[in-house]
C-alpha positions as CSV (number, residue, x, y, z in Angstrom):
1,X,57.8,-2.7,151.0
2,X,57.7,-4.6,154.6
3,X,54.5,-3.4,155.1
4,X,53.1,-4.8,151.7
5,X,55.1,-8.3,152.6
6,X,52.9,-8.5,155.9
7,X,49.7,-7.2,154.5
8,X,50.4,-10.4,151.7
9,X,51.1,-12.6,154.5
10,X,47.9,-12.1,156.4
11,X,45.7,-12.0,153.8
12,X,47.2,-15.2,152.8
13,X,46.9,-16.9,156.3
14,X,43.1,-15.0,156.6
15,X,42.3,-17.6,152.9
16,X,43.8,-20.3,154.5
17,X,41.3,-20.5,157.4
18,X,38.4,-19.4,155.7
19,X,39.5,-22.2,153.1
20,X,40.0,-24.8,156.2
21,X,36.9,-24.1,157.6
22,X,35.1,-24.3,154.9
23,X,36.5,-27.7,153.7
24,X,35.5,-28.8,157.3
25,X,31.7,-27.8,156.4
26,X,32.2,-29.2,153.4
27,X,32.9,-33.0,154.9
28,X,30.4,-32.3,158.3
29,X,27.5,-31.3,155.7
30,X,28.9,-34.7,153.3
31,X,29.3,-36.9,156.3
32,X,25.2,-35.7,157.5
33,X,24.1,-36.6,154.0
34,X,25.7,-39.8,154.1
35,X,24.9,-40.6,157.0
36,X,21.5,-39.6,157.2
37,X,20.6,-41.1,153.8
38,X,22.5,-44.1,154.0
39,X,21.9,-47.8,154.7
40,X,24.6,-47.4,157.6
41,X,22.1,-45.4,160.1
42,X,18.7,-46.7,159.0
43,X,16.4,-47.7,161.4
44,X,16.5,-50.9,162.5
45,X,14.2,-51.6,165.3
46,X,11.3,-49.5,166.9
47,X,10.6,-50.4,170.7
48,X,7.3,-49.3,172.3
49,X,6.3,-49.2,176.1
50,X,4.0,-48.1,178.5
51,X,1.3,-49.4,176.3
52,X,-2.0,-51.2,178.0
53,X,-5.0,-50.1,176.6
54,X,-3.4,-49.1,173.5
55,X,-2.3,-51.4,170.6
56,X,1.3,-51.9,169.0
57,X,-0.4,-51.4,165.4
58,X,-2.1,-48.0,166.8
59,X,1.1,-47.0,167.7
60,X,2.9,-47.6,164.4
61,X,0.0,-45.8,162.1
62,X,1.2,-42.8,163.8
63,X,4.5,-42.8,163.8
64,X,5.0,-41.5,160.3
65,X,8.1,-43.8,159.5
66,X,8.6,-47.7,158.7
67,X,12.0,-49.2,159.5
68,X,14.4,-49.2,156.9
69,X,13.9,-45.2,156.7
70,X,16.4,-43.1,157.7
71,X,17.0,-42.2,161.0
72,X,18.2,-38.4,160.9
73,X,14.9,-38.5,158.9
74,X,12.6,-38.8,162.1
75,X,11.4,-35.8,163.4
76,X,11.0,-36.9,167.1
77,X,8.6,-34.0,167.7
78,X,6.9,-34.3,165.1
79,X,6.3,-37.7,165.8
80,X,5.4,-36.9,169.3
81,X,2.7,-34.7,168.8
82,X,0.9,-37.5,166.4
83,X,1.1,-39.9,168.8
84,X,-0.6,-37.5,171.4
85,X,-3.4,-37.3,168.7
86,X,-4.6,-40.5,169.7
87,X,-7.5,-40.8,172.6
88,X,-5.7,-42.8,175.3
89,X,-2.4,-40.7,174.8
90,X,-1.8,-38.7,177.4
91,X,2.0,-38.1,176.5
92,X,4.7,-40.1,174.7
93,X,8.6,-39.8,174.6
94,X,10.2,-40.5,171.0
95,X,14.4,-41.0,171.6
96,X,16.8,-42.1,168.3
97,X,19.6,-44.0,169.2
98,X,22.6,-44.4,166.5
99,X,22.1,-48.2,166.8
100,X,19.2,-47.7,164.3
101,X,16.6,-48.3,167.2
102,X,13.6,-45.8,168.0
103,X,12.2,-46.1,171.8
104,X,8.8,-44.4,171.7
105,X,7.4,-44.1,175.6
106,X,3.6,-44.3,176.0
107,X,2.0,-42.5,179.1
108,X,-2.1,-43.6,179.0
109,X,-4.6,-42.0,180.4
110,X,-7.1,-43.1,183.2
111,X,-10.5,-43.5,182.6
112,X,-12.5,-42.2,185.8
113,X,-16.0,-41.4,184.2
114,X,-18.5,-42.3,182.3
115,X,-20.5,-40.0,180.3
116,X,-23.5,-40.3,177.4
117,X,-22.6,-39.8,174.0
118,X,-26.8,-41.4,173.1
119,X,-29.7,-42.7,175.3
120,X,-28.1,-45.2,177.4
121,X,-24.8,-45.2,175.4
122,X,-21.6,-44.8,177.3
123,X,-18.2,-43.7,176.8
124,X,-14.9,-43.7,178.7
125,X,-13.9,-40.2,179.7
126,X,-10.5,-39.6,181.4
127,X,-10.6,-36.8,184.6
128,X,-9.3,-33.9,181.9
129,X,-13.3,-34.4,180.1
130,X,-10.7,-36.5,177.2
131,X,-13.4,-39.1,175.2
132,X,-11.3,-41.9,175.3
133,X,-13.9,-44.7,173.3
134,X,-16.8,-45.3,171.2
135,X,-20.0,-46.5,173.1
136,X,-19.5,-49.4,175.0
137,X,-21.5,-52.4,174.8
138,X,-20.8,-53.0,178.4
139,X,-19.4,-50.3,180.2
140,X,-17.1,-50.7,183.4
141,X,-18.2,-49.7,186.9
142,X,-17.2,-46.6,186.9
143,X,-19.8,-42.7,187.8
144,X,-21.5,-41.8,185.3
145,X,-21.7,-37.8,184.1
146,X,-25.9,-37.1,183.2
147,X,-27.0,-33.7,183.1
148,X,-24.6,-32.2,180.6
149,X,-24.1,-32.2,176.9
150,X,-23.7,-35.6,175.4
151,X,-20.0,-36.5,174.5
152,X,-18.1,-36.4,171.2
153,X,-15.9,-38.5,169.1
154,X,-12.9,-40.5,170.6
155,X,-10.1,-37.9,171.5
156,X,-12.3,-34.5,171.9
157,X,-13.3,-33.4,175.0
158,X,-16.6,-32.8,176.9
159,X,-18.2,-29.3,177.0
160,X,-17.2,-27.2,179.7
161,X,-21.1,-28.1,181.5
162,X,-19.1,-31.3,182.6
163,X,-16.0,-28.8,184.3
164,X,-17.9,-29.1,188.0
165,X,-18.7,-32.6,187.8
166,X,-15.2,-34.1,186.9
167,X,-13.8,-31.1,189.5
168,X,-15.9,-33.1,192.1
169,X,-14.4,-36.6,190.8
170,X,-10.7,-35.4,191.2
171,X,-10.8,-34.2,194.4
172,X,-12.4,-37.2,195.8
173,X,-9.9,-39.9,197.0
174,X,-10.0,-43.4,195.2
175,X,-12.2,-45.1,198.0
176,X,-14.7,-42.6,198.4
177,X,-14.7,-42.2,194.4
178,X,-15.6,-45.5,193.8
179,X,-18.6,-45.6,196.4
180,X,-20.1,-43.0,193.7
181,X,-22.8,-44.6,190.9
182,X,-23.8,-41.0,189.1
183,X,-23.1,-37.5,189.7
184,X,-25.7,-34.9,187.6
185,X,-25.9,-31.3,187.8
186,X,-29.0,-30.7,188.8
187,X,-30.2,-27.1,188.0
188,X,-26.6,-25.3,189.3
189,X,-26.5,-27.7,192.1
190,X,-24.5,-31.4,191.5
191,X,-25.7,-33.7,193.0
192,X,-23.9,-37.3,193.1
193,X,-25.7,-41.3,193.6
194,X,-23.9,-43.5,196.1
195,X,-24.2,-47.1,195.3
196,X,-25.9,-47.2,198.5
197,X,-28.7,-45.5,197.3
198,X,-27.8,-42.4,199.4
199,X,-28.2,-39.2,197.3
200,X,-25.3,-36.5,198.2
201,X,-25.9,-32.8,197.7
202,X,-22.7,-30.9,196.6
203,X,-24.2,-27.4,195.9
204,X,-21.6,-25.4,193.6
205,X,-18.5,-26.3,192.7
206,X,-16.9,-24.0,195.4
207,X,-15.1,-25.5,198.8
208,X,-14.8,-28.9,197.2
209,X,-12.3,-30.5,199.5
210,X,-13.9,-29.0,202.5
211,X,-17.1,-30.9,201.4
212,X,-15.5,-34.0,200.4
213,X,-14.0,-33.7,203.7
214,X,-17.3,-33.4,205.3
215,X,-19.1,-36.1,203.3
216,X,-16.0,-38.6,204.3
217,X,-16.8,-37.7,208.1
218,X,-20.1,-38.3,207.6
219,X,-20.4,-41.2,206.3
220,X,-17.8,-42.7,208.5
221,X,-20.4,-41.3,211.0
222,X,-23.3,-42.8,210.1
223,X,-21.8,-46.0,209.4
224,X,-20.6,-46.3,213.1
225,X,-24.5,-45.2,214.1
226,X,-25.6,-47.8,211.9
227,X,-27.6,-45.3,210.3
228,X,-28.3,-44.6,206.6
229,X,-30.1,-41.4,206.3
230,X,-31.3,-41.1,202.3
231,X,-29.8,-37.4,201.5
232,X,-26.8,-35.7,202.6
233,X,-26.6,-32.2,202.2
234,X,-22.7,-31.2,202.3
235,X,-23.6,-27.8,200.2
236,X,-22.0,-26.1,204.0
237,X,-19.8,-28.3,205.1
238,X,-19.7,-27.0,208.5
239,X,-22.8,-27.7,208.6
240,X,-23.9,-30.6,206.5
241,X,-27.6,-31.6,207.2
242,X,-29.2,-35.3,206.7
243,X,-32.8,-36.4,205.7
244,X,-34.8,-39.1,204.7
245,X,-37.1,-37.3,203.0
246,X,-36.3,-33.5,201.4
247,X,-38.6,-31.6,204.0
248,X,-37.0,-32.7,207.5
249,X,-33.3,-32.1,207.6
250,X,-31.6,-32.6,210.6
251,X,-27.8,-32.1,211.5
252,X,-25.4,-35.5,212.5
């Protein structure tokens, strides 16, 4: 008989808690509902930055929302990964507050190239091969990419013909960079235009910061001889050879 009175007494205290914690679902899942689909946690206000090349209204066609939607409606992710859809979006940062206020963080890309998308048509390319524009009608002063396929729409990316080329841009610092007009591949050499009107022979795409290296010493060299031999050949680096004309090479 006592052992029928305890079994009772359990079972009855084992209802209670399932029955307790299931009340407390019960109001957590009533309280999301209301809250999420309420006026009370709508949002309010959506705050962009980090924006420069791109627009505010560029921005908001992506975000998938329009305030006065719920807030525990936004898919931060989801809305992440649209925004990275667009050309100049190199990553972005969606965070909900409670307040009702959405802060969406913009990181652009840089353009560092250009490259043809028709004769004499240029586009913005980022250093990742990203088409960032349409054609320009004037485009910056920036290298420009010739010898490889022609470029796509706004937010594909060049054909992997362009790899050795935009390899060649990133490892060059800013200063030397921008002394660059062109850079082709010329059979499976590349070969890059200084705005000096100096031609500079890279060979492969192999050793490129020993030959960057090389070409900044060289320069630096030639400048301090006053010199400004027409081809530099910085295929070896250890041995880069300069020429004014393609049959005589000779060494700094």
């Amino acid at each position: 008989m006592g052992e029928t009175t305890s079994s009772g007494r359990r079972w009855s205290r084992t209802r209670r808690i399932v029955g307790g914690t299931a009340l407390v679902l019960a109001v957590l899942s009533a309280t999301y509902i209301f809250l999420g689909r309420s006026s009370l946690l709508d949002v309010e206000e959506v705050e962009i930055y980090g924006i420069h090349r791109i627009t505010a209204v560029e921005i908001e066609e992506k975000l998938g929302f329009r305030r006065g939607d719920p807030l525990l409606s936004v898919d931060s992710q989801e809305v992440q990964r649209n925004l990275e859809l667009l050309p100049w979006v190199l990553a972005a940062d969606v965070e909900r507050r409670w307040n009702g206020l959405i802060r969406v963080g913009i990181v652009e890309r840089r353009a560092t190239a250009l490259a043809m998308v028709a004769p004499q048509r240029w586009v913005l390319i980022d250093i990742s091969g990203r088409v960032l524009t349409e054609a320009l009608p004037f485009p910056p002063d920036l290298p420009r990419l010739s010898g490889v396929h022609a470029a796509g729409t706004p937010g594909s990316y060049m054909s992997t013909d362009s790899t050795a080329l935009l390899a060649v841009l990133g490892a060059l610092p800013t200063e030397l960079g921008q002394r660059f007009y062109s850079l082709r591949r010329d059979g499976n050499e590349i070969v890059g235009d200084l705005k000096s009107g100096q031609e500079v022979v890279f060979g492969d795409d192999g050793r490129l910061s020993a030959k960057v290296i090389a070409l900044a010493a060289t320069l630096t060299h030639l400048e301090d001889q006053n010199r400004n031999d027409r081809y530099i050949d910085v295929s070896t680096p250890r041995d880069v050879l300069l020429r004014n004309d393609p049959e005589r090479p000779k060494t700094p």
